[in-house]
C-alpha positions as CSV (number, residue, x, y, z in Angstrom):
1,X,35.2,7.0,34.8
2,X,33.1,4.2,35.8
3,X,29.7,5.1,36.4
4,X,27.7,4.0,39.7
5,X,24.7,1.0,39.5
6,X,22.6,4.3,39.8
7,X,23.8,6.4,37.4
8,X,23.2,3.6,34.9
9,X,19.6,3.2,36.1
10,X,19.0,7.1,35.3
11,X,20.5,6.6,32.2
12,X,18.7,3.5,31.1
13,X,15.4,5.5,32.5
14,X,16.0,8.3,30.7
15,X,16.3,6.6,27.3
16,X,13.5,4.4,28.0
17,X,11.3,7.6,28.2
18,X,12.3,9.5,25.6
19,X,13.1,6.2,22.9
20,X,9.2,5.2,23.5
21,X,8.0,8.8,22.9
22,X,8.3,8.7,18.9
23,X,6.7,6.0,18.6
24,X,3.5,6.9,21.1
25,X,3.6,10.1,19.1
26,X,3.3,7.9,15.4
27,X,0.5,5.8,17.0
28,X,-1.3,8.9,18.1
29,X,-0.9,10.6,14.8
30,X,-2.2,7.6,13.3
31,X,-5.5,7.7,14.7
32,X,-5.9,11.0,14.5
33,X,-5.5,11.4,10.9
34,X,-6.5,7.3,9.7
35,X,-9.3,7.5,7.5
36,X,-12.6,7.1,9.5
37,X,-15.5,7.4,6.4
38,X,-13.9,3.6,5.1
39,X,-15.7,0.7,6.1
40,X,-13.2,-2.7,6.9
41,X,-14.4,-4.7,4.0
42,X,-14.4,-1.2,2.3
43,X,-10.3,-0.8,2.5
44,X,-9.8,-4.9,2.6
45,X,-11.5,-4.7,-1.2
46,X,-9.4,-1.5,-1.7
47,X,-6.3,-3.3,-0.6
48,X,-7.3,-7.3,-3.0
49,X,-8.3,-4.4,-5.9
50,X,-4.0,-3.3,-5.6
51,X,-3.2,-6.7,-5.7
52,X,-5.5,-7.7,-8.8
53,X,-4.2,-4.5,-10.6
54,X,-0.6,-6.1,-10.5
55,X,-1.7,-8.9,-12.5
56,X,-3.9,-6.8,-15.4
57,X,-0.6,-4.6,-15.1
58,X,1.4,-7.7,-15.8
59,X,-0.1,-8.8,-18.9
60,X,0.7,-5.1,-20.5
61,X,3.9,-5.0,-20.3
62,X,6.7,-6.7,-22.1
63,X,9.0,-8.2,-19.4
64,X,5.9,-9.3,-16.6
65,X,8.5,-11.6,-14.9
66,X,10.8,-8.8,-14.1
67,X,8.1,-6.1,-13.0
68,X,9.1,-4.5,-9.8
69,X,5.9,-3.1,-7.6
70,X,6.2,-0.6,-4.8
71,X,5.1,-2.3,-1.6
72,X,1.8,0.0,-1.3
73,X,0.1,1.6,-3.6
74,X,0.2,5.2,-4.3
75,X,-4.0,5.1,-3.7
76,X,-6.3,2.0,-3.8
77,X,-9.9,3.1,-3.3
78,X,-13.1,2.6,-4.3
79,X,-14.8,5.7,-5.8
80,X,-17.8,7.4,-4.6
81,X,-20.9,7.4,-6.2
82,X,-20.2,4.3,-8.3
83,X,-21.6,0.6,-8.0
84,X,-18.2,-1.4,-6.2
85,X,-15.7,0.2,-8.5
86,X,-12.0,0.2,-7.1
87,X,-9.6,2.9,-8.6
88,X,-6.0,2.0,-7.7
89,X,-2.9,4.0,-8.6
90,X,0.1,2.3,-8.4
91,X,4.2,2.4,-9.3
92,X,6.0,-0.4,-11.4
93,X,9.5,-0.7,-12.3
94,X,9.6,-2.3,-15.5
95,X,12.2,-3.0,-18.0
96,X,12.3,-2.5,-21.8
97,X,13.7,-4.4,-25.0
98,X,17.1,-2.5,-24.6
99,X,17.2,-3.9,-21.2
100,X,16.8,-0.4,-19.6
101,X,14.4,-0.2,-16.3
102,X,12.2,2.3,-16.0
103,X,9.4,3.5,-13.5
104,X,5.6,3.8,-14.6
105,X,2.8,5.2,-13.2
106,X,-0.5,3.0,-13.6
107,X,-4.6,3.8,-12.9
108,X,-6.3,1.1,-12.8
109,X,-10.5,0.8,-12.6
110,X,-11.7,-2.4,-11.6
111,X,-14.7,-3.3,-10.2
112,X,-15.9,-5.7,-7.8
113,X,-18.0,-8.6,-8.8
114,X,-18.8,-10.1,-5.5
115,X,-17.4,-13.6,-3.9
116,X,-13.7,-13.9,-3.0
117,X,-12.0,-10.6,-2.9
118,X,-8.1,-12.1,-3.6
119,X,-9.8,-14.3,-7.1
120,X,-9.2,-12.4,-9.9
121,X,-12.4,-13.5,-11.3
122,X,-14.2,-11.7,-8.7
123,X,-13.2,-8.3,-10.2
124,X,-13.6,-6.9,-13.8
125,X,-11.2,-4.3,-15.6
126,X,-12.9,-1.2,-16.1
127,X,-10.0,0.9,-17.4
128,X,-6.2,1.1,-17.8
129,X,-3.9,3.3,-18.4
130,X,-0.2,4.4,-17.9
């Protein structure tokens, strides 16, 4: 059954309503629940601290070439009360001797120096651990 020039237009209409309302519905969830007590150059140091953790990370384990990092971290930012100090939690996939991959956990404390956020010497290891 072929379906009329209008029938298609109601069609098209219809799933041009409802395919948009997901994501309206993300973007309103979004700023509903987004963070609002984080400054910008608050979660832009929060987000050069992940990226600086990856390399102390990388000179800890065995195999740095072949460390896998998730995308985000599981929590990059910078603790209350303290004087510029990031604490980032992250997830690496690293492998072993025997050649077997694993995933680790990491916290990380680094603090913030001052100057430019992505130079490594602009942040200091405070802590750590896997």
């Amino acid at each position: 059954m072929k379906k009329t020039p209008e029938q298609v237009r109601k069609i098209n209409k219809k799933i041009l309503t409802f395919g948009c309302l997901p994501i309206v519905l993300i973007f309103i969830l979004i700023i509903i629940f987004a963070p609002k007590n984080q400054t910008v150059s608050e979660s832009n140091n929060a987000t050069a601290a992940y990226i600086i953790s990856k390399k102390y990370v990388k000179t800890q384990i065995e195999y740095p070439e072949e460390a896998d990092f998730a995308f985000l971290p599981v929590l990059a930012e910078k603790q209350e009360h303290t004087d510029e100090i990031y604490r980032v939690v992250g997830d690496v996939t690293v492998k072993n001797a025997f050649g077997v991959k694993s995933k680790v956990r990491y916290l990380c404390r680094l603090k913030y120096l001052g100057g430019d956020v992505h130079e490594a010497a602009s942040w200091e290891l405070v802590d750590l651990s896997f």
